[in-house]
C-alpha positions as CSV (number, residue, x, y, z in Angstrom):
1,X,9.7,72.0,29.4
2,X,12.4,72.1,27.2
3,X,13.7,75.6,28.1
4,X,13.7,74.5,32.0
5,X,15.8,71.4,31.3
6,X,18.6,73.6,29.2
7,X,18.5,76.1,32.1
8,X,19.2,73.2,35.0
9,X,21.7,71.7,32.9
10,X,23.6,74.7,32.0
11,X,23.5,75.5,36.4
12,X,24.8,72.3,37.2
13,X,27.4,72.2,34.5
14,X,28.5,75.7,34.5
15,X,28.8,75.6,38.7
16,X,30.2,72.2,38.6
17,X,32.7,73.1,36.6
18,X,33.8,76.4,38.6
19,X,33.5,74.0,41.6
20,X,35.8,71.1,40.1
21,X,38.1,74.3,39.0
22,X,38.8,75.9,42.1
23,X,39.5,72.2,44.4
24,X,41.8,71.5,41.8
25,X,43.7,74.9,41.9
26,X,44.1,74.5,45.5
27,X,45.3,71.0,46.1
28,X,48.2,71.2,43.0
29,X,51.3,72.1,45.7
30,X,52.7,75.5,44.3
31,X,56.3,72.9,44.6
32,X,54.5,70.8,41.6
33,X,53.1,73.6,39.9
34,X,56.5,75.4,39.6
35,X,58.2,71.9,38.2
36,X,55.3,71.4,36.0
37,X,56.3,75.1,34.9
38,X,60.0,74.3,34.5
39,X,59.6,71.3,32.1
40,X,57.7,73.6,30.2
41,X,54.1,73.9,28.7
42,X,52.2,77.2,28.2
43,X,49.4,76.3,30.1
44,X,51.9,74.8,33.2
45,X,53.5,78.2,32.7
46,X,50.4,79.6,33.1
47,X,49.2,77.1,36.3
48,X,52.5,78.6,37.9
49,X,51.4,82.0,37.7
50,X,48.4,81.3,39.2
51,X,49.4,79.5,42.2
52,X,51.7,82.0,42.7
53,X,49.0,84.8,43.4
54,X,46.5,82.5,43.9
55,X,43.9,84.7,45.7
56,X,43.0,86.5,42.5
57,X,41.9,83.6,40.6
58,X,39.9,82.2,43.3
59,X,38.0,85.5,43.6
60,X,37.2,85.2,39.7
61,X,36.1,81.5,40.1
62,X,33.8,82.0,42.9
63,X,32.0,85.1,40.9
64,X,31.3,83.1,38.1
65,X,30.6,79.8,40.4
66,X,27.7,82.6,42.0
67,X,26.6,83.6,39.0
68,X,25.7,80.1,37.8
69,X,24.0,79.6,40.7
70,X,22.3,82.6,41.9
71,X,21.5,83.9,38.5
72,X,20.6,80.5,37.3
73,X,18.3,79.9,39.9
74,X,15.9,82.5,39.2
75,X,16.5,82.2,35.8
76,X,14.8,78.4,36.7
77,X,12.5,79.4,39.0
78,X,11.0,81.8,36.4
79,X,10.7,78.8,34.0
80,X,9.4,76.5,36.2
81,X,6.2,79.4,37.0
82,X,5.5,79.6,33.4
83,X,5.8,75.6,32.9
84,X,4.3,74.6,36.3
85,X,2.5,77.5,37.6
86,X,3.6,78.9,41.3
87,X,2.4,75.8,43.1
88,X,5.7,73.9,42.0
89,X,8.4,76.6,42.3
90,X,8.7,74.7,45.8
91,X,8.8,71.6,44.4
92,X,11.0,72.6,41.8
93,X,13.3,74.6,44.1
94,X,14.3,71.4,46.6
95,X,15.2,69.3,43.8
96,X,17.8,71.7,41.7
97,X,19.3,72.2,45.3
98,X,19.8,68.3,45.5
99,X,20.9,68.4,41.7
100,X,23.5,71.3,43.1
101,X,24.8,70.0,46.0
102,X,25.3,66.3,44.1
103,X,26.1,67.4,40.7
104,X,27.6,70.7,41.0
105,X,29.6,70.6,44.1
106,X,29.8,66.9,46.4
107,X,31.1,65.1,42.4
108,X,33.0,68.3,40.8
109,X,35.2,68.9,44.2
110,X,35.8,64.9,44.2
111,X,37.0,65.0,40.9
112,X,38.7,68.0,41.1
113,X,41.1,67.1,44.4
114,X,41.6,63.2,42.6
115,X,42.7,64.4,39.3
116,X,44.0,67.9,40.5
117,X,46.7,68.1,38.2
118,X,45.0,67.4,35.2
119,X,42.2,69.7,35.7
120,X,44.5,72.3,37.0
121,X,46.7,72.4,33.6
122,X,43.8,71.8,31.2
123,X,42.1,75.2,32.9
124,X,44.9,77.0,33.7
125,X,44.4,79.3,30.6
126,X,41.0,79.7,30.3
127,X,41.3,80.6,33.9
128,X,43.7,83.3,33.7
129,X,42.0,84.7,30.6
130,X,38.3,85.0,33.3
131,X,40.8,86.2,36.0
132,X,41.7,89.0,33.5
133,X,38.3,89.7,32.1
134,X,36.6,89.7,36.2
135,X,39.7,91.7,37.4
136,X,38.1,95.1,38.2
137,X,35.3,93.1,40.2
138,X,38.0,91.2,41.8
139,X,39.8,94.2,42.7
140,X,36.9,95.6,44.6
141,X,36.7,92.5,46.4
142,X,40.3,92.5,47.5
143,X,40.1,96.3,48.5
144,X,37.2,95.0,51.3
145,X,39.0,91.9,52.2
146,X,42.9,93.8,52.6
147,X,42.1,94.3,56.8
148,X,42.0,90.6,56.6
149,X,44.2,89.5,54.7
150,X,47.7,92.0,55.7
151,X,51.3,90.5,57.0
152,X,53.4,88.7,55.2
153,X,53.0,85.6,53.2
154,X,53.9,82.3,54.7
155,X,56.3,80.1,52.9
156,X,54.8,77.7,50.8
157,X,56.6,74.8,52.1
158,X,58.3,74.6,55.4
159,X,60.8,72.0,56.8
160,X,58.5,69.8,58.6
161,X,56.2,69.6,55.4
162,X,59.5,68.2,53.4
163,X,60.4,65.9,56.3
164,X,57.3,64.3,55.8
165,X,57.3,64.2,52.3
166,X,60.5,62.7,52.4
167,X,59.0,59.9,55.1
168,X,55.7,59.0,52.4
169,X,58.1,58.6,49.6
170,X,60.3,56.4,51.6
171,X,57.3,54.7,52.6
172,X,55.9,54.7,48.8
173,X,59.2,53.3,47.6
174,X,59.9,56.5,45.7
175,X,62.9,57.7,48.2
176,X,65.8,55.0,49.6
177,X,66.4,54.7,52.7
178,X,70.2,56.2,52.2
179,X,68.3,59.3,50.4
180,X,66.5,59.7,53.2
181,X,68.9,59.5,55.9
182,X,71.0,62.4,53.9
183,X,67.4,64.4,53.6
184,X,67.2,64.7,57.4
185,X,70.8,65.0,58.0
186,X,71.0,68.1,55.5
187,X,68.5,70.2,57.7
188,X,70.8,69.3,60.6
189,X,73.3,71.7,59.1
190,X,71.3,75.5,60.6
191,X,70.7,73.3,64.1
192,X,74.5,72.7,64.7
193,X,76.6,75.1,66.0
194,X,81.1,75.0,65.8
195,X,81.2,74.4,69.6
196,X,78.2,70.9,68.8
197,X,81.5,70.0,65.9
198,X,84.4,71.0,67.0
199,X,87.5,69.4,68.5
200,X,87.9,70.7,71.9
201,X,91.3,72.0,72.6
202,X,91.9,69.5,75.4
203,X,92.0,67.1,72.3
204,X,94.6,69.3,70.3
205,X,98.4,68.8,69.7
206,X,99.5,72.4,69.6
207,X,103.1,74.0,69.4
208,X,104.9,77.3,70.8
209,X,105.9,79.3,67.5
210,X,109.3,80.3,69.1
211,X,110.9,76.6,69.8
212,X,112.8,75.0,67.5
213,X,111.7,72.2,64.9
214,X,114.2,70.0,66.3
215,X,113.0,70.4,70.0
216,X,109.5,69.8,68.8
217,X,110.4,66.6,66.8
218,X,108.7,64.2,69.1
219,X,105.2,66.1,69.5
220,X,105.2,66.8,65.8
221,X,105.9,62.8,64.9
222,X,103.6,61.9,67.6
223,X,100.8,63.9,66.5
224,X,97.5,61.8,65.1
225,X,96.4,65.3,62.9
226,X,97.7,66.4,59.6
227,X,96.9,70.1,61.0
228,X,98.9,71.6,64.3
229,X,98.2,74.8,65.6
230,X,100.2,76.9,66.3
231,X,100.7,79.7,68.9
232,X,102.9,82.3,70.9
233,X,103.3,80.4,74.4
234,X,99.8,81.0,75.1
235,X,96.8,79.0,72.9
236,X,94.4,81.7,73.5
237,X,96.8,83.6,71.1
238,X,96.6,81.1,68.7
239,X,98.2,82.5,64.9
240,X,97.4,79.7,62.9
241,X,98.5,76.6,61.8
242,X,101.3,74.5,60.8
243,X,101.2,71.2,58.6
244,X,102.6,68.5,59.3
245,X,104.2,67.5,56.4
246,X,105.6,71.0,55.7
247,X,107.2,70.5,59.3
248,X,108.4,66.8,58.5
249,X,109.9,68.1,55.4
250,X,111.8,70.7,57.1
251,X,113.3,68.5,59.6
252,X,114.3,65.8,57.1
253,X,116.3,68.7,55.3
254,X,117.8,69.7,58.4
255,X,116.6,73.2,58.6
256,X,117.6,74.8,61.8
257,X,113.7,77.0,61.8
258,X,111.3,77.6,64.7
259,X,107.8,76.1,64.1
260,X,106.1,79.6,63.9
261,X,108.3,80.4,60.6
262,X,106.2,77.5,58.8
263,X,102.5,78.4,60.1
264,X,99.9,79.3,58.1
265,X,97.0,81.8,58.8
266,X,93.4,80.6,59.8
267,X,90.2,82.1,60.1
268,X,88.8,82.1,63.8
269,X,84.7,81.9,64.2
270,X,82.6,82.2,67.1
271,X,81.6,79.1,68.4
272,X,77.6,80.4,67.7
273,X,78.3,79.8,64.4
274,X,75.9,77.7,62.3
275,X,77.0,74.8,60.2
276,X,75.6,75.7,57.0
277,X,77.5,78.9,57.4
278,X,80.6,76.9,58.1
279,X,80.4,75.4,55.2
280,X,79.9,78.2,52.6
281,X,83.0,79.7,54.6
282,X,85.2,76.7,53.6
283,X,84.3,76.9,50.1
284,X,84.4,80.2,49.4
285,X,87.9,80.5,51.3
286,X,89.3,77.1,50.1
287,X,90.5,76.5,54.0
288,X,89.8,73.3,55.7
289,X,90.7,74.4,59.5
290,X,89.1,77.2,61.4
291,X,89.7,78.7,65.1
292,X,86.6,78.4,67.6
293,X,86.5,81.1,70.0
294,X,83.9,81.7,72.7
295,X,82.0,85.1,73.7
296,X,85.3,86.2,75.4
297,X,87.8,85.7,72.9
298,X,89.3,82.6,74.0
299,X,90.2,79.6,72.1
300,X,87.8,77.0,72.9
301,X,88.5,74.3,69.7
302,X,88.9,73.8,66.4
303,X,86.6,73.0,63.4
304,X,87.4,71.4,60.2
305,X,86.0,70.7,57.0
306,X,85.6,66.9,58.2
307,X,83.2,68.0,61.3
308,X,81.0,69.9,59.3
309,X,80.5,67.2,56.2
310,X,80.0,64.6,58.9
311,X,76.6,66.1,59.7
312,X,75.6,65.1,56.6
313,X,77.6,61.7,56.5
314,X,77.8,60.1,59.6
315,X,81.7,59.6,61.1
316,X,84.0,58.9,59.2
317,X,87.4,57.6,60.2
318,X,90.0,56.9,57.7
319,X,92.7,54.5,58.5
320,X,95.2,57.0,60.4
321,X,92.4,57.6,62.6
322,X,93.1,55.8,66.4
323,X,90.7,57.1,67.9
324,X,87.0,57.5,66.4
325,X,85.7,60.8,68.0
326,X,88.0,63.1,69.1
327,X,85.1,65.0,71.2
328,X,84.0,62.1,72.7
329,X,87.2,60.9,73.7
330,X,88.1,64.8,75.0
331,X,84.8,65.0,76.8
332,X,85.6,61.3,78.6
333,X,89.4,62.8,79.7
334,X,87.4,65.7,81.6
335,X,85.0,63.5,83.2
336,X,88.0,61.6,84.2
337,X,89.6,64.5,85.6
338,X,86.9,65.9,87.4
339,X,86.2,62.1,89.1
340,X,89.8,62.5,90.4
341,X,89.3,65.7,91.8
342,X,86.3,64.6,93.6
């Protein structure tokens, strides 16, 4: 009697434990795992590397969890024949598949997905060392299963899944509600192009490059940007751009110049061009100002610096700043126009 009770404890532990084992490997994200890795820790080392080729593990998990309880069964049901005789096996049978489903699988997987972290670190080694001593069975396993499992990987995160983590911490208290905004805003960046941020060039204050700074004194003193561009007669043919202090300057020291001898080269982009990509461009070139030209070659706008941070920020409008949007106000002048018309 004694034997039988050893040999349906050491199936429900043994199985349990595989079972509380593999829930917990599977709900740690592979997000927490990999922070858990970088604060450091053998064992969170360890967890990392699992989740990371997760599959393999499993594999050697659900061997062992079929050991316990395929093995262990007859191993019971040869005990209970010697203890009980053959009449009971049935008997005996139903009750350590109650005492497996309850004990071994319904309690172990609760526990498991509660305390998934815990669990995951605390057999994160033992797990790798049964992954490496079940690895040319697992092997087999994944040769028969490759047809299923071919293509590539999908991410392990994607941006919906962090939008909504960054809603349950707001709503947990663990994110502010400024945090979040900027969250949201930041994957805005790949979704806006230069033509969605641009000024439109019915909004610029441009110059010809060949008149004369004193001829232009009453556009460039009039001007609401700090930036001017700059171009040959025609803006499609845009060269670059001229600041206005630099023009100021000149025609406080008299200088008898043309505007073109003061511009400065600028990058042009097409207006498909992402935000995020805008960005990097700034940076990298130290430029505030780029040209926006459509599919034809044509000047369509003007993107700055400003434009792109304000995806992330919101307007903003400094104090030289008479009108608040720019593109708002240039998209209101050709509705305007195109009323008049009608």
């Amino acid at each position: 009697m004694g034997t039988l009770i050893v040999a349906i404890l050491v199936v429900l532990i043994g199985s349990g434990m595989c079972s509380g084992t593999e829930t917990a490997l599977l709900s740690v994200p592979e997000v927490r795992a990999r922070q858990l890795a970088e604060e450091g820790g053998r064992a969170a080392k360890a967890l990392h590397g699992i989740k990371q080729r997760i599959a393999r593990p499993i594999s050697a998990i659900v061997v062992l969890n079929n050991i316990f309880n395929i093995v262990g069964s007859i191993a019971v049901g040869t005990i209970a024949v010697s203890v009980f005789g053959e009449r009971w096996v049935g008997v005996v049978s139903g009750v350590l598949t109650f005492l497996v489903i309850l004990f071994a699988e319904i309690m172990p997987k609760t526990l498991g997905e509660r305390y998934a972290e815990r669990v995951s670190v605390a057999v994160a080694l033992p797990v790798r060392w049964l992954t490496t001593l079940l690895t040319p069975l697992v092997v087999v396993f994944e040769v028969l299963m490759r047809p299923l499992t071919k293509g590539e990987r999908s991410p392990s995160i994607s941006e919906a899944e962090i939008r909504i983590l960054a809603r349950i911490g707001r709503s947990e208290g663990m994110i502010e509600d400024d945090e979040m905004e900027m969250i949201q805003r930041g994957f805005q960046l790949n979704d806006r192009t230069a033509r969605d941020l641009m000024t439109p060039r019915t909004a610029l204050t441009w110059l010809d490059a060949d008149r004369s700074l004193a001829d232009a004194r009453e556009e460039i003193l009039a001007s609401p940007h700090t930036r001017i561009v700059v171009a040959p007669g025609d803006l499609d043919q845009a060269e670059g751009v001229a600041h206005k202090q630099d023009l100021m300057a000149a025609l406080l020291d008299g200088a008898d110049t043309k505007v073109g001898d003061h511009v400065r080269p600028v990058a042009a982009v097409p207006w498909i061009a992402r935000a995020d990509d805008l960005l990097q461009q700034f940076l990298e070139q130290r430029d505030h100002l780029a040209l926006v030209i459509d599919e034809y070659g044509g000047l369509i706008g003007v993107v700055t610096l400003e434009d792109v941070i304000e995806v992330l920020t919101g307007p903003i409008v400094d104090e030289t700043d008479h009108r608040p949007d720019l593109r708002d106000y240039a998209r209101s002048r050709g509705r305007s126009r195109l009323m008049r018309r009608q």
